[in-house]
Backbone as CSV, one residue per row, in Angstrom:
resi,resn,N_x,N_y,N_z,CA_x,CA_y,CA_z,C_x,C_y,C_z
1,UNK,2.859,13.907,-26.485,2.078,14.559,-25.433,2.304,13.890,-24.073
2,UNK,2.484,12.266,-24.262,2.566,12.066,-22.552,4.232,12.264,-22.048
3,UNK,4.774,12.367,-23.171,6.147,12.705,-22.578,6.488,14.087,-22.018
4,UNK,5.318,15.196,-22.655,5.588,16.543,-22.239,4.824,16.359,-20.909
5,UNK,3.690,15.902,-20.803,2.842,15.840,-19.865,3.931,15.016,-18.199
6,UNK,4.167,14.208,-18.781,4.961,13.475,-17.589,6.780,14.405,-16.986
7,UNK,7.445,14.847,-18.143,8.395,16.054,-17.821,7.730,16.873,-16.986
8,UNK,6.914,17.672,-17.232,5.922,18.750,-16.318,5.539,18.236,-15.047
9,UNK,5.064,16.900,-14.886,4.662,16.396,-13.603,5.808,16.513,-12.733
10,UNK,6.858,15.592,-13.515,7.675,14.612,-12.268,9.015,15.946,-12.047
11,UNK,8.796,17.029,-13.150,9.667,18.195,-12.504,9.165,18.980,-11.222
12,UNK,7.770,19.432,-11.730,7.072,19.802,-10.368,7.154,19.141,-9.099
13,UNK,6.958,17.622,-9.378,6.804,16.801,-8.427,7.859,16.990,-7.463
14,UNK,9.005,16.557,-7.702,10.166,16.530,-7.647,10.766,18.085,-6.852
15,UNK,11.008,18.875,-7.845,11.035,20.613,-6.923,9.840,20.855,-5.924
16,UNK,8.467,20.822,-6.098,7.911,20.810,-4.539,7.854,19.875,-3.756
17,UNK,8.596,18.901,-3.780,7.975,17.780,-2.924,9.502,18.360,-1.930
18,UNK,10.759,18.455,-2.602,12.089,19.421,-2.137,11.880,20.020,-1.448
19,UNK,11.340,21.131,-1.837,10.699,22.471,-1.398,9.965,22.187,0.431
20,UNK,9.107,21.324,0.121,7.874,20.921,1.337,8.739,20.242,2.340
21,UNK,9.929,19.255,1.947,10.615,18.542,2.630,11.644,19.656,3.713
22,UNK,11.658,20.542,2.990,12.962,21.382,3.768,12.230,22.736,4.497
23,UNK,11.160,23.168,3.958,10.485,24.078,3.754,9.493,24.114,5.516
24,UNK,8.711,22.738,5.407,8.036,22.551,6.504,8.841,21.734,7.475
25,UNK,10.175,21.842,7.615,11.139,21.477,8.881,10.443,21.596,10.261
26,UNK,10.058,22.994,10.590,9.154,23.186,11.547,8.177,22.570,12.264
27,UNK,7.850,21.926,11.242,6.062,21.157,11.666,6.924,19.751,12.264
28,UNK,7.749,19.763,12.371,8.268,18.885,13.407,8.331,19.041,15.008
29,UNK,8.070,20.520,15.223,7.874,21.123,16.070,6.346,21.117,16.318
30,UNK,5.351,20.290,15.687,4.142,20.650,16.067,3.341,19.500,16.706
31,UNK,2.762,19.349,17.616,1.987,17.902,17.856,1.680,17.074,16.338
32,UNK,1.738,16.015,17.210,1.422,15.062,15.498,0.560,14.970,14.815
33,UNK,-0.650,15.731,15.138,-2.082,15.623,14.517,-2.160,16.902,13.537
34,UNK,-1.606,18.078,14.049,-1.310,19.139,13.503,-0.898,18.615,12.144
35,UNK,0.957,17.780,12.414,1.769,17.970,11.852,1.222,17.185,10.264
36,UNK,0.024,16.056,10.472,-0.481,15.134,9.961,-1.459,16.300,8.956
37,UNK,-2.084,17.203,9.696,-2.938,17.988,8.695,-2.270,18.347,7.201
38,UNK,-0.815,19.032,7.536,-0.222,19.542,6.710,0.309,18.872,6.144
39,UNK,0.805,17.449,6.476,1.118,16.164,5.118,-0.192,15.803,4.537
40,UNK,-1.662,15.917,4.713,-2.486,15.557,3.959,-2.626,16.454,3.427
41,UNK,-2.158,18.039,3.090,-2.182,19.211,2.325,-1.450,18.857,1.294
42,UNK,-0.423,18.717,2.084,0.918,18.495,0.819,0.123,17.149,-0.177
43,UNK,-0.236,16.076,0.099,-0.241,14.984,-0.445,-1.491,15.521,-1.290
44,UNK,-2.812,16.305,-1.325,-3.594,16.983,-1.746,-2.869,17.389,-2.975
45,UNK,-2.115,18.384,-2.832,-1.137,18.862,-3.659,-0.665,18.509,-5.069
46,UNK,-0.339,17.142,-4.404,0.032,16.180,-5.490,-0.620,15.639,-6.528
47,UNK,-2.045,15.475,-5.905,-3.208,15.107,-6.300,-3.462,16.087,-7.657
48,UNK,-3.557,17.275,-7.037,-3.771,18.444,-8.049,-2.801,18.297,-9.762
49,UNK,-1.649,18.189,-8.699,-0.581,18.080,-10.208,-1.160,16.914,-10.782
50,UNK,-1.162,15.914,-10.146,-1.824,14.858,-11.441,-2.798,14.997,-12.230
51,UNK,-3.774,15.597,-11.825,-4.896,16.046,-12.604,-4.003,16.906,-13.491
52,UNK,-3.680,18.025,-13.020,-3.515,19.473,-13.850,-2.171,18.755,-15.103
53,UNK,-1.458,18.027,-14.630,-0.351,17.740,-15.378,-0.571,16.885,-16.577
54,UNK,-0.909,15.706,-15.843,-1.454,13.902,-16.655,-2.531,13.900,-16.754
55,UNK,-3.263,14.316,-16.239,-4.890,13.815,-16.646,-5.321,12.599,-15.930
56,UNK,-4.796,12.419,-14.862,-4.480,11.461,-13.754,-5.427,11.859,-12.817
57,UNK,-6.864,10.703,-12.442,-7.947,10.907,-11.556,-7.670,9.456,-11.069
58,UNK,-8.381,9.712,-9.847,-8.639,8.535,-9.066,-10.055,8.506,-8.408
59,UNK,-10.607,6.748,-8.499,-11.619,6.506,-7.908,-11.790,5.564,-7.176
60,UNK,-12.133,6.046,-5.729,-12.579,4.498,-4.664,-13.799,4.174,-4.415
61,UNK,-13.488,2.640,-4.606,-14.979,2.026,-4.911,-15.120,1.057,-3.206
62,UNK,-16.209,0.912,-2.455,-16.144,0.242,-1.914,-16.064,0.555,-0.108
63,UNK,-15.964,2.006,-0.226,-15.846,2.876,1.129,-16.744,2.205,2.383
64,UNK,-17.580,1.905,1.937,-19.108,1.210,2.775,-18.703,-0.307,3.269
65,UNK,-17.487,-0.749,2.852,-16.933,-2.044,3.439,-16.397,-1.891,4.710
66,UNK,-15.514,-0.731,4.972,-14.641,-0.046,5.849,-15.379,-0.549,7.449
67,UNK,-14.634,-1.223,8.160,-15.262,-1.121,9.777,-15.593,0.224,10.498
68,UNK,-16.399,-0.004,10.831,-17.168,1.217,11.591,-16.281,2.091,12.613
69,UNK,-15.509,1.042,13.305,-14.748,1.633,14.548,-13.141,0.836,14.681
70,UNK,-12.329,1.223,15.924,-11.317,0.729,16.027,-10.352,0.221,14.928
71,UNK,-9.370,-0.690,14.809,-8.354,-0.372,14.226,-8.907,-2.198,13.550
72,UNK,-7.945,-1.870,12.089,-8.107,-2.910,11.274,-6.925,-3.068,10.233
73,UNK,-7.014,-4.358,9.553,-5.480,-4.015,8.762,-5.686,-4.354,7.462
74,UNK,-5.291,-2.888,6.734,-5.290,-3.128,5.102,-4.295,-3.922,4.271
75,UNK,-5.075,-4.641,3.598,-3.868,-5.597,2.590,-3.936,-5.271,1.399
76,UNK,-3.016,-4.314,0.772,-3.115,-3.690,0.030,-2.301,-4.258,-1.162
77,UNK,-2.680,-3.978,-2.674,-1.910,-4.394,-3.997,-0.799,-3.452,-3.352
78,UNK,0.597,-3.451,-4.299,1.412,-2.413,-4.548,1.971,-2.694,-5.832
79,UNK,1.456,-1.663,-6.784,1.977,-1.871,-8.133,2.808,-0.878,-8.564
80,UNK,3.110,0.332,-7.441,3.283,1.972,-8.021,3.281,2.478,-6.497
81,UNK,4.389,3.548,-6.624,4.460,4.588,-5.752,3.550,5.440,-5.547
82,UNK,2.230,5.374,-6.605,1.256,6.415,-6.214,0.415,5.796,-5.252
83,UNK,0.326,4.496,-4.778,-0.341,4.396,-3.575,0.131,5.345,-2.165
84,UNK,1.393,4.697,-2.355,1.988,4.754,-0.975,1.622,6.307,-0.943
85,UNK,1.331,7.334,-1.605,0.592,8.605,-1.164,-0.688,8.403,-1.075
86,UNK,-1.541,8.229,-2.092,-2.785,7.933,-1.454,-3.712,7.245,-0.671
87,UNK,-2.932,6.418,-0.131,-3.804,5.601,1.132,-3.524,6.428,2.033
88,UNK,-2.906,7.437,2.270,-2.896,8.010,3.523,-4.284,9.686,3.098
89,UNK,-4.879,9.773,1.637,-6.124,10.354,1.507,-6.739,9.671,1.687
90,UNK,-7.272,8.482,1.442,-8.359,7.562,1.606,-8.172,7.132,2.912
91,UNK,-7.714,6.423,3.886,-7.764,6.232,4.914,-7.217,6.886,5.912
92,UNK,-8.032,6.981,7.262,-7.802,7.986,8.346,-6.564,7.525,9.091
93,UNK,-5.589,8.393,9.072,-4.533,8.317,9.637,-4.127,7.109,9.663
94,UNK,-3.348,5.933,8.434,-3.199,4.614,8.748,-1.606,4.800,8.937
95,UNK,-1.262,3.872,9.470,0.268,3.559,10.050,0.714,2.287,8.948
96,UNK,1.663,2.720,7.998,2.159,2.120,6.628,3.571,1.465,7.516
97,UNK,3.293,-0.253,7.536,4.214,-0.916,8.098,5.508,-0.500,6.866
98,UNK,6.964,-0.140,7.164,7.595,0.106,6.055,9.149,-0.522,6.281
99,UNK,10.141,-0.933,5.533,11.683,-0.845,6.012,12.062,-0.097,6.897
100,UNK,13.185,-0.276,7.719,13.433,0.206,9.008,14.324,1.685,8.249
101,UNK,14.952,0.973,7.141,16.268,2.003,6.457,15.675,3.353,6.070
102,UNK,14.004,3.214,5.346,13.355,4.254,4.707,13.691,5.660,5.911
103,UNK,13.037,5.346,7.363,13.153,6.289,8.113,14.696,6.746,8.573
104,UNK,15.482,5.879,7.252,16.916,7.185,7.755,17.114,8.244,6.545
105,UNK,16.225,8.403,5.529,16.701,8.923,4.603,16.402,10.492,5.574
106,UNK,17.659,11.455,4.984,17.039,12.820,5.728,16.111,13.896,5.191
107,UNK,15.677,14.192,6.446,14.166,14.561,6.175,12.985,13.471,6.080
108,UNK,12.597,13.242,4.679,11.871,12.378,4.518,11.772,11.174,5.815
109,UNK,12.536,10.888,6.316,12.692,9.936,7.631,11.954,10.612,8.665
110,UNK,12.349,11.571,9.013,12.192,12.386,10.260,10.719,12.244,10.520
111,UNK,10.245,12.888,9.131,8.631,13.122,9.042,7.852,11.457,9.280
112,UNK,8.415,9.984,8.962,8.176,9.048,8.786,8.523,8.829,10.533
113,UNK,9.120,8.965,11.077,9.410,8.704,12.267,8.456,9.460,12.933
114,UNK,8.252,10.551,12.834,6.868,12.016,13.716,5.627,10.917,13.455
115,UNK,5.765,10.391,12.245,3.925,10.370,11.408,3.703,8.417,12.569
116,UNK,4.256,8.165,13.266,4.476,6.905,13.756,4.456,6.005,13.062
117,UNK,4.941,5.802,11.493,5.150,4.549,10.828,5.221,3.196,11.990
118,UNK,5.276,2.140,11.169,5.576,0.700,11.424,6.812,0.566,10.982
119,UNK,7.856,0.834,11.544,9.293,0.396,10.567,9.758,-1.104,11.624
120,UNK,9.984,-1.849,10.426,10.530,-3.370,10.202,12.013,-3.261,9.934
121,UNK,12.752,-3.715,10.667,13.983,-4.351,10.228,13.968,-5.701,9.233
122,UNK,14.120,-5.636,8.146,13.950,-6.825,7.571,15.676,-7.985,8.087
123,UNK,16.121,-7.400,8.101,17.327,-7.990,8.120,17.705,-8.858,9.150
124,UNK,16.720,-8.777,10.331,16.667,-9.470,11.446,16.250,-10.693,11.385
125,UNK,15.413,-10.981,10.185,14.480,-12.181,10.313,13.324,-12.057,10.971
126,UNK,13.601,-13.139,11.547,12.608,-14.184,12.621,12.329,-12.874,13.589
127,UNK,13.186,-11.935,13.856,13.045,-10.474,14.890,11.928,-9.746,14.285
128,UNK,11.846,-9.895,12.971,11.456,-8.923,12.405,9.909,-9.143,12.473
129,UNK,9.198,-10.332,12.829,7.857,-10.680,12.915,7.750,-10.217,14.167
130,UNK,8.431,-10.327,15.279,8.599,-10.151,16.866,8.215,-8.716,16.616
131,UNK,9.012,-7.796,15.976,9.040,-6.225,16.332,7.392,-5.781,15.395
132,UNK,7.695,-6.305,14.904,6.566,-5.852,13.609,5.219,-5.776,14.693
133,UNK,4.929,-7.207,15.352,3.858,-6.757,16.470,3.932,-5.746,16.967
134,UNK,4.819,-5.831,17.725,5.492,-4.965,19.214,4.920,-3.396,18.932
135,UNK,5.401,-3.240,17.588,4.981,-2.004,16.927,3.560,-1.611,16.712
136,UNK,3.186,-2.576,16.186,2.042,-2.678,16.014,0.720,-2.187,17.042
137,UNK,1.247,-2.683,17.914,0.405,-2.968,19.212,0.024,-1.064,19.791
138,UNK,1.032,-0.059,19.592,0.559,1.173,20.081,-0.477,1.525,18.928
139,UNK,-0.354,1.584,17.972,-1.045,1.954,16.862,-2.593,1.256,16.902
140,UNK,-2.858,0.155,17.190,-4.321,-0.846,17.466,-4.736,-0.065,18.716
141,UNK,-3.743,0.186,19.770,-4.542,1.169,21.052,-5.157,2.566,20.693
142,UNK,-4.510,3.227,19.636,-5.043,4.825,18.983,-6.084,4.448,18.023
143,UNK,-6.331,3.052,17.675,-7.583,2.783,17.112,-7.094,3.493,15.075
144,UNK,-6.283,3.502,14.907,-5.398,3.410,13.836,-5.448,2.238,12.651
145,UNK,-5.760,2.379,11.576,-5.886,1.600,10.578,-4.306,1.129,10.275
146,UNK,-3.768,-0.226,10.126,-2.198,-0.494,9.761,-2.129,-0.989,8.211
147,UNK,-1.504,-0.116,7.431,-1.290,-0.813,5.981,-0.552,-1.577,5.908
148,UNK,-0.546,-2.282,5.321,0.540,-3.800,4.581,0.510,-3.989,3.357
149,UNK,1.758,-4.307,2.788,1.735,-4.822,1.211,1.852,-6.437,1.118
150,UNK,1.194,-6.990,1.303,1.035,-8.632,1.837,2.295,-9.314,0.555
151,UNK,2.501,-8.645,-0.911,3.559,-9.204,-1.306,4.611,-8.536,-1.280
152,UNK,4.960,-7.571,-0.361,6.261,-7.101,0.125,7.185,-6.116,-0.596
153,UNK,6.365,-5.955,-2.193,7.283,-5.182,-3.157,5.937,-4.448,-3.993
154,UNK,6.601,-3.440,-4.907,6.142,-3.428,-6.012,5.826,-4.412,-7.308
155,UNK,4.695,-5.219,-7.821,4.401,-6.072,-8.689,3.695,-5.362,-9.962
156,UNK,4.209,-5.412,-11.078,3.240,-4.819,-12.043,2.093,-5.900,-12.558
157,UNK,1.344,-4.680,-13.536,0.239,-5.958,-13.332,0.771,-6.696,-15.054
158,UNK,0.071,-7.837,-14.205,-0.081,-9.071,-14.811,1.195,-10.218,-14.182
159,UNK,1.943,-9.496,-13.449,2.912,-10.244,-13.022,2.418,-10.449,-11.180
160,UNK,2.968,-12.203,-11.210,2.342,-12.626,-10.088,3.858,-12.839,-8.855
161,UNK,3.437,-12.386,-8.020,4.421,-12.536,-7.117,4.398,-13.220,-5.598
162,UNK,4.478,-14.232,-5.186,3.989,-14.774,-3.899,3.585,-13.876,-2.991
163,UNK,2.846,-14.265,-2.011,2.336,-13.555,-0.722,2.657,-13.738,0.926
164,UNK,3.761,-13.085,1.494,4.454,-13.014,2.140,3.702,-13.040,3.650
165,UNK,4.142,-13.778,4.279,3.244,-14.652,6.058,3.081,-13.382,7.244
166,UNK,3.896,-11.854,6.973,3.885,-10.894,7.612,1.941,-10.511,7.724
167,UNK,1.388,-10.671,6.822,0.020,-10.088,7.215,-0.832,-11.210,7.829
168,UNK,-0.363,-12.431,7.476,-1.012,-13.894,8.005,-0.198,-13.687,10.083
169,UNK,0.567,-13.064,10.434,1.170,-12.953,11.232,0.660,-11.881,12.236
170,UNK,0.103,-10.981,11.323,-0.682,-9.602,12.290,-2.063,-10.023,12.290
171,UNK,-3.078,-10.969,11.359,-4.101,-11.490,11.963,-4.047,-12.059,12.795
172,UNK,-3.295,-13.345,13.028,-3.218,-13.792,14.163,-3.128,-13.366,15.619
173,UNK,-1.872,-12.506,15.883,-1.793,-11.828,17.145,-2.420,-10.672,16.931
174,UNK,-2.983,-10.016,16.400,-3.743,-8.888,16.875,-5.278,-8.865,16.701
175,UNK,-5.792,-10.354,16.468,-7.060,-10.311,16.423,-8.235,-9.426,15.886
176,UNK,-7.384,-8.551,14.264,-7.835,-7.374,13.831,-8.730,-8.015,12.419
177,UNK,-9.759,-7.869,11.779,-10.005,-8.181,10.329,-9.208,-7.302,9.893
178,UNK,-9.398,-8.100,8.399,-8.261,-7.574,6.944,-9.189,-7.301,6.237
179,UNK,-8.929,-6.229,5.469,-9.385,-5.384,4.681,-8.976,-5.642,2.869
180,UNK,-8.516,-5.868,2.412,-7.911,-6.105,1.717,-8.090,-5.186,0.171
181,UNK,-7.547,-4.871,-0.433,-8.144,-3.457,-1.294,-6.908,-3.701,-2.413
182,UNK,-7.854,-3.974,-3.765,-6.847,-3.798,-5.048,-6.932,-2.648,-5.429
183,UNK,-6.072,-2.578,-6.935,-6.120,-0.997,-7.502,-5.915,-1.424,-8.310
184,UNK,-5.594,-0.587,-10.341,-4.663,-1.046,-11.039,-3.515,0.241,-11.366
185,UNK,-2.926,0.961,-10.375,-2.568,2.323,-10.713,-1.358,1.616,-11.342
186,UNK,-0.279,0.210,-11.545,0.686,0.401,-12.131,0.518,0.625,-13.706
187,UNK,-0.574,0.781,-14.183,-1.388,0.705,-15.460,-0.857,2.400,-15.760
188,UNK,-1.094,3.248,-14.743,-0.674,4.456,-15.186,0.382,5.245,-14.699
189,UNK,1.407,4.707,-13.677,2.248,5.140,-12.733,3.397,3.804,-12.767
190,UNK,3.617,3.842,-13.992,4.384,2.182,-13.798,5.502,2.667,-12.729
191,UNK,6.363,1.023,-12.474,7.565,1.213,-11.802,8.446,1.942,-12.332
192,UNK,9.325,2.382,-11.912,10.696,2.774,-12.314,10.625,3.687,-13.891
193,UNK,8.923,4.316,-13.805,9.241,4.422,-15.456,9.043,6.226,-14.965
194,UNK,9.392,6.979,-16.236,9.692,8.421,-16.374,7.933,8.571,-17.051
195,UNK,7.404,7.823,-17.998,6.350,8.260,-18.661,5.482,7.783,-17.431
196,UNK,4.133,8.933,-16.964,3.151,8.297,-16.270,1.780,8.806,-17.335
197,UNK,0.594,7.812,-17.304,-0.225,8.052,-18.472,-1.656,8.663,-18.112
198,UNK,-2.278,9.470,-18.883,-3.656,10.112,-18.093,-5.291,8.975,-18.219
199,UNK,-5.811,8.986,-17.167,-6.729,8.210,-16.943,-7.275,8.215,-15.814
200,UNK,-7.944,7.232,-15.217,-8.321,7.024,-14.032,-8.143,5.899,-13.425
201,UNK,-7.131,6.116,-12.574,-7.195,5.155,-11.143,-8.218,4.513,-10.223
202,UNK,-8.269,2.857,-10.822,-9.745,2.313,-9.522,-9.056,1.909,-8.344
203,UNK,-8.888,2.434,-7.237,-8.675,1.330,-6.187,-10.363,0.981,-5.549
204,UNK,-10.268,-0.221,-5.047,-11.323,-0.939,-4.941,-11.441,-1.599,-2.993
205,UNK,-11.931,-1.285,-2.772,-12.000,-1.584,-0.987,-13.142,-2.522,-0.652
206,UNK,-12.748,-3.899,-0.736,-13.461,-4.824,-0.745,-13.870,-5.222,0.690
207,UNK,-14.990,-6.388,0.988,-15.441,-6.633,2.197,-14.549,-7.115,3.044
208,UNK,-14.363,-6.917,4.779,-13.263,-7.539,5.756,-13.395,-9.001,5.544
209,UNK,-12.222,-9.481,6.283,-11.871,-10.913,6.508,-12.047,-10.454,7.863
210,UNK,-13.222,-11.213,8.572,-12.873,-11.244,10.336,-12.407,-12.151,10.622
211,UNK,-11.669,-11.868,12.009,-10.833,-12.350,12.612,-11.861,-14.010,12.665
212,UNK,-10.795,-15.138,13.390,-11.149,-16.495,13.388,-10.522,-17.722,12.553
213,UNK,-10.406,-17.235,11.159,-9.790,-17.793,10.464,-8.551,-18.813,10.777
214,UNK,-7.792,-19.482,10.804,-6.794,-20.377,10.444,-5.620,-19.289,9.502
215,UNK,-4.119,-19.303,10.022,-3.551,-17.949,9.517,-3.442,-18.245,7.607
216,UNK,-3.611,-20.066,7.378,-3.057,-20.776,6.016,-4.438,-20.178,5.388
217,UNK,-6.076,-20.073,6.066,-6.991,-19.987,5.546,-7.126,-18.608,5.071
218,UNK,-6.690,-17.462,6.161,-6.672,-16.085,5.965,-6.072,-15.926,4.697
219,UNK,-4.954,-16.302,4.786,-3.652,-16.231,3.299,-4.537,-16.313,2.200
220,UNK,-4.853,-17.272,1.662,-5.245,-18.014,0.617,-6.964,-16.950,0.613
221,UNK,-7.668,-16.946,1.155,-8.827,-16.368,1.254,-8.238,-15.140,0.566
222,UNK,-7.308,-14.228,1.124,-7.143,-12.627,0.777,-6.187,-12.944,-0.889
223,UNK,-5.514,-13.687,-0.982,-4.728,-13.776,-2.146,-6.085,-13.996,-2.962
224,UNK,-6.751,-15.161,-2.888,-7.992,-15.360,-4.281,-8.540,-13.936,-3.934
225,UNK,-8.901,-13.642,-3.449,-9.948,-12.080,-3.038,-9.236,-11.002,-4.089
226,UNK,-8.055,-10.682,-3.704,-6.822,-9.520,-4.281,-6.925,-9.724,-5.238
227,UNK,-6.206,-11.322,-5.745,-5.941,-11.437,-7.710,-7.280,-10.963,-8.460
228,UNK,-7.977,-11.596,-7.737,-9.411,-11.725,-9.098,-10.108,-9.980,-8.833
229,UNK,-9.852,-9.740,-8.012,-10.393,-8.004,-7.988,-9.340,-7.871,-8.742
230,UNK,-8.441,-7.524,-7.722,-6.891,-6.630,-9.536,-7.521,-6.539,-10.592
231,UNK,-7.109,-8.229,-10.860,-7.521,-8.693,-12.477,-8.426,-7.940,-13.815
232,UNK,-9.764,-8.094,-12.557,-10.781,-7.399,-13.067,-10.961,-6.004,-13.344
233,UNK,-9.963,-5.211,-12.352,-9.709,-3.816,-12.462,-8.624,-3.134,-13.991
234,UNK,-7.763,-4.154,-13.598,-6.393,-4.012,-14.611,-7.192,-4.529,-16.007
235,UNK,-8.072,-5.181,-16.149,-8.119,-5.811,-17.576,-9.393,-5.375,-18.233
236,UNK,-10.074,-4.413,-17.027,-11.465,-3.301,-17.538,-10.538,-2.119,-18.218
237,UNK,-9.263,-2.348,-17.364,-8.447,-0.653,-18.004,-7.933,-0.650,-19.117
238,UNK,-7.854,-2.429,-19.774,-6.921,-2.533,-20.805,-5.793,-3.010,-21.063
239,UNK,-5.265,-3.508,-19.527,-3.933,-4.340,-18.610,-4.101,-5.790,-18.849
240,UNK,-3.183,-6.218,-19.087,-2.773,-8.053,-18.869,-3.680,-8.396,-17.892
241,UNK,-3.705,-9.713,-17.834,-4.414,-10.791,-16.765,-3.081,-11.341,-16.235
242,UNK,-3.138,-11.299,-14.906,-2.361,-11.862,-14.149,-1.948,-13.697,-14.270
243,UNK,-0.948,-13.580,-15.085,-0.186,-15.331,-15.188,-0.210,-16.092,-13.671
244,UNK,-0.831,-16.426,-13.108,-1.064,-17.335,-12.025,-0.203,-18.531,-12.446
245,UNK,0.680,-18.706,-10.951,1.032,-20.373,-11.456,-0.236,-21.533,-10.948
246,UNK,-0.108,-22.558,-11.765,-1.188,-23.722,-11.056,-0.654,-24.081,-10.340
247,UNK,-1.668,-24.464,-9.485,-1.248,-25.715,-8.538,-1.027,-26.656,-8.449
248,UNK,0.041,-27.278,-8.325,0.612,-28.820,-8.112,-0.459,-29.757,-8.009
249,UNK,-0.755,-30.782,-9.244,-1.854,-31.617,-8.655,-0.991,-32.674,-7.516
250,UNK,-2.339,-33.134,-6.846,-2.376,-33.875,-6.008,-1.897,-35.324,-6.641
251,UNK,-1.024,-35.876,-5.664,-0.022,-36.983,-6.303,0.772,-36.815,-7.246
252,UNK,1.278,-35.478,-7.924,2.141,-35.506,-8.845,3.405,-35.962,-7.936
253,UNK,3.781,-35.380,-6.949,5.664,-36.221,-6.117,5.457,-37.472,-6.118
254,UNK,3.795,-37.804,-5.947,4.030,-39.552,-5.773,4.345,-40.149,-7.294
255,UNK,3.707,-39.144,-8.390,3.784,-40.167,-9.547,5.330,-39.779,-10.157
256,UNK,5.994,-38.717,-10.066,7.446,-38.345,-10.096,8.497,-39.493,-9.298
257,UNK,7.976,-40.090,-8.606,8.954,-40.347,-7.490,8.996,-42.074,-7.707
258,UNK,7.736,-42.143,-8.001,7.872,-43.915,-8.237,8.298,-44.852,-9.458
C-alpha cells in the first residue's frame, strides 16, 4: 500500500508541478505579490495530494511564539524537501536564503529569482557571508521573515550534523531574533527515498532568541533548543534519538599531551 500510495503521489507530483512550471510562465509578468498568491495556490495543491495520496497531514505547534511585527530569522531543521514547500504556508512571505546555482535551473529559477530568494554563492567563501548580508538587508526593510537551515543540508533524523556560523552571522549584523523551529517530517518524506509514509507532520515553532547575545552564545543556545525539540518530536513519532557527540572533557589535550 505505501508503495502504491507513494507511485500515485510522486507521479502527480512530478506531472503537475511540470505542468505549473511551464503552464504559469506568465505570472512572471505579474507584480510579485500577485505572482506570490499563485505559488501559495500551487504549494496548497500539493498539500492536497499529500493528504489525498499518503495520508500525509501536517501540524504547527507554537504559532503564538512568532514576533508580532517586522522581520526575524527562522532557524529551521532540514530533514526533507517537504519543508522547503511548507514554510512558505506557514510563514508570511519568508525569503529562503538558498545556493546561488538553484536559481539557474530553468524555470524553477526564474520563479526563485521573481519570489526574491536569498541566493548565496557558496563557492566564494569568506564573499559568501559578505553577500549573504548585503542580500539580506532589502528583505529586513519589506519587514520579511528570512529562512535558514543553520546545518546547511538535509540531516535525517537521528543523525547529527554540525551547525554552520551563517545564522550566528545574520544575528549579529542584522540585529534580528531567531526563531528557531524543529519538525520530524524526514520520518515521513525521507531523503532521496521513492517511498513517502502516511501520518502526521509536527513542525514545532518555538520561543525567539533576542537579539544581544554573544554570536558563540546564540549558536549553542539554538543548537541545544533545535536537538532536544527534534528529538522529542522524532521519538513521540517513533524515530531514533539523535547520536550527539560529547564533549571533549576539560583537560583531556592536557592529559593526552603530557
Amino acid at each position: 500500500m505505501t508503495f502504491l500510495r507513494s507511485l500515485l503521489f510522486n507521479t502527480a507530483f512530478i506531472v503537475w508541478t511540470a505542468l505549473m512550471c511551464v503552464g504559469l510562465l506568465w505570472m512572471l509578468l505579474l507584480p510579485r505579490d500577485q505572482m506570490m498568491a499563485v505559488v501559495r495556490w500551487y504549494l496548497s495543491s500539493i498539500a492536497w495530494m499529500e493528504r489525498t495520496f499518503l495520508g500525509l497531514r501536517y501540524e504547527v505547534r507554537g504559532l503564538e511564539n512568532l514576533p508580532a511585527q517586522g522581520s526575524f530569522i527562522i532557524a529551521a531543521k532540514h530533514q526533507s524537501a517537504w519543508e522547503t514547500m511548507k514554510l512558505h504556508l506557514i510563514f508570511h512571505d519568508p525569503a529562503v536564503i538558498l545556493k546561488r546555482e538553484l536559481t539557474w535551473i530553468p524555470t524553477w529559477g526564474w520563479y526563485a529569482k521573481k519570489s526574491r530568494m536569498i541566493a548565496v554563492d557558496r563557492g566564494a567563501r569568506g564573499r559568501a557571508l559578505t553577500s549573504m548580508i548585503e542580500n539580506s538587508k532589502p528583505v529586513v526593510a519589506e519587514g520579511r521573515p528570512i529562512v535558514i537551515f543553520p546545518q546547511g543540508t538535509r540531516v535525517a533524523p537521528g543523525r547529527y550534523v554540525g551547525y554552520r556560523v551563517g545564522v550566528g552571522v545574520l544575528y549579529d549584523e542584522l540585529k534580528l531574533p531567531v526563531v528557531p523551529v524543529a519538525l520530524n517530517s524526514g520520518l515521513y518524506w525521507p531523503r532521496r527515498s521513492f517511498l513517502k509514509k502516511p501520518g502526521t507532520i509536527v513542525v514545532e515553532i518555538l520561543p525567539p532568541i533576542a537579539p544581544g547575545l554573544t554570536r558563540a552564545q546564540l549558536m549553542q543556545e539554538m543548537e541545544t533548543r533545535l536537538e532536544e525539540a527534534t528529538d522529542r518530536l522524532v521519538i513521540a513519532a517513533g524515530g531514533p534519538p539523535t547520536a550527539r557527540p560529547r564533549p571533549e572533557p576539560k583537560g583531556a589535550m592536557a592529559s593526552t599531551t603530557s
